[in-house]
Steps between C-alpha positions, in 0.01 A plus 500: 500500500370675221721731229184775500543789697195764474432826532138508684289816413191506710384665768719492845267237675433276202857531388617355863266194498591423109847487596464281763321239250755486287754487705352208648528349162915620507426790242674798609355917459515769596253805525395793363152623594361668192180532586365686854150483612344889610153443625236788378240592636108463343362764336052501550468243180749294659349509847171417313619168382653402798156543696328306215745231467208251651291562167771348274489168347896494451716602713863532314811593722804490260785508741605459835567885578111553367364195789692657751372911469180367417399290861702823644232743351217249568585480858549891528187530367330306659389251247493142505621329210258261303599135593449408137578606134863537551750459193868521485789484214694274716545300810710739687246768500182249582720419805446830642150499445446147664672577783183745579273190418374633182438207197710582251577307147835553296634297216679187612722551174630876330493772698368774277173622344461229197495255804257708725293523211472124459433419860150336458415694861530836306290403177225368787492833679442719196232300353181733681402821237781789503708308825683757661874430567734721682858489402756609843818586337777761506493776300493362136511144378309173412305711226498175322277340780241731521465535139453125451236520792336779321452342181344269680226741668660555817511840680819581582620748752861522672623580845848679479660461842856558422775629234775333406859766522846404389757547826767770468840354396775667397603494122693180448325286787390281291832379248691544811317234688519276226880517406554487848342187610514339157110470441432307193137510513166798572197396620196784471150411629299731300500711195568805730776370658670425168419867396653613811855226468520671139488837635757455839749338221506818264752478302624195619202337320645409148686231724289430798258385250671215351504312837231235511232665662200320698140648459160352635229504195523496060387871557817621677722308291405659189522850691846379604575446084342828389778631764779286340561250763676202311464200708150474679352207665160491627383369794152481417431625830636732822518267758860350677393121369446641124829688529667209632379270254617760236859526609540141535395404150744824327854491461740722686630728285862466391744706706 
């Protein structure tokens, strides 16, 4: 039985199933859902792109909450989704997508844009005159991937199904649930969710942050510094095996 026990920050559903992993490798957690998923509805631009979704080359759904809205509005709409041209960050997501019997290529290593953008399926789909990719996301993020696709003449639009929130919890939650179940470790998914563990912990902070704390990509570990985090150890992706693999290979933490 392993000496980690981890506080697990993302959303209700995901947290559930990541627990479950890890406890099936004897790592103990417990969870705090920092991140809720409120659906939005499309505004006429965004209804556009979802009725033109055929004429893309790419196809990029960045998370699992994004694959799920989007074959919801495609079936209220009527619209049959394109067997072909799909792209996801990770395996989790493509899952979705497959299940619906749509082709879909992700990165068999790294979950996060740098490996996206070295999947040779991806450089082969934008090599037609101005390809057009479309980018189904949350509100905000992966600016990094659509940059690197425009510099390399894409045309990039996004579909915004969703907003990430940070649940209500009462001042305290956050140390108290720690102390209390002697966590010695945070895990955040996304550079959001760290934003939002920083903010819950107020002024608890200071020494929240010099827990080792487990984040998915380079990007949100040097967020997590610029926020004074002390011990940081990146998974180098957001999926249960790379968090796994990450826990196993750093020391517990003294008591």
């Amino acid at each position: 039985m392993s000496l980690w026990r981890l506080l697990l920050t993302r959303p209700e559903e995901d947290c559930a199933a990541l627990a479950q992993s890890l406890a099936e490798a004897g790592i103990a957690s417990a969870s705090l859902p920092l991140l809720a998923i409120e659906a939005i509805e499309p505004d006429t631009a965004q209804l556009h792109r979802l009725r033109g979704i055929a004429q893309a080359q790419a196809i990029i759904v960045v998370s699992k909450p994004a694959a799920r809205l989007l074959l919801e509005q495609l079936d209220q709409a009527g619209i049959a989704p394109p067997p072909e041209g799909w792209f996801t960050v990770g395996e989790a997501t493509a899952r979705i997508l497959q299940a619906r019997g749509l082709r879909v290529s992700f990165p068999a290593t790294g979950d996060d844009s740098e490996a996206l953008l070295a999947l040779p399926a991806l450089r082969e789909a934008i090599t037609r005159p101005v390809p057009r990719v479309l980018i189904v996301r949350g509100v905000g993020g992966r600016e990094l991937l659509a940059e690197r696709l425009a510099e390399q003449g894409a045309s990039v639009d996004y579909l915004e199904l969703y907003r990430r929130c940070l649940p209500h919890y009462p001042a305290g939650t956050l140390a108290r649930r720690i102390d209390g179940e002697r966590l010695n470790g945070l895990v955040v998914s996304s550079g959001q969710g760290l934003e939002h563990l920083q903010q819950i912990a107020g002024t608890d902070w200071p020494r929240l942050s010099r827990l080792p704390l487990f984040v998915p990509s380079p990007r949100v570990a040097e967020q997590a510094r610029a926020l004074g985090a002390r011990k940081i150890v990146d998974c180098r992706g957001a999926s249960a095996a790379a968090l796994l693999a990450a826990v196993q290979q750093t020391a517990v933490p003294a008591p």
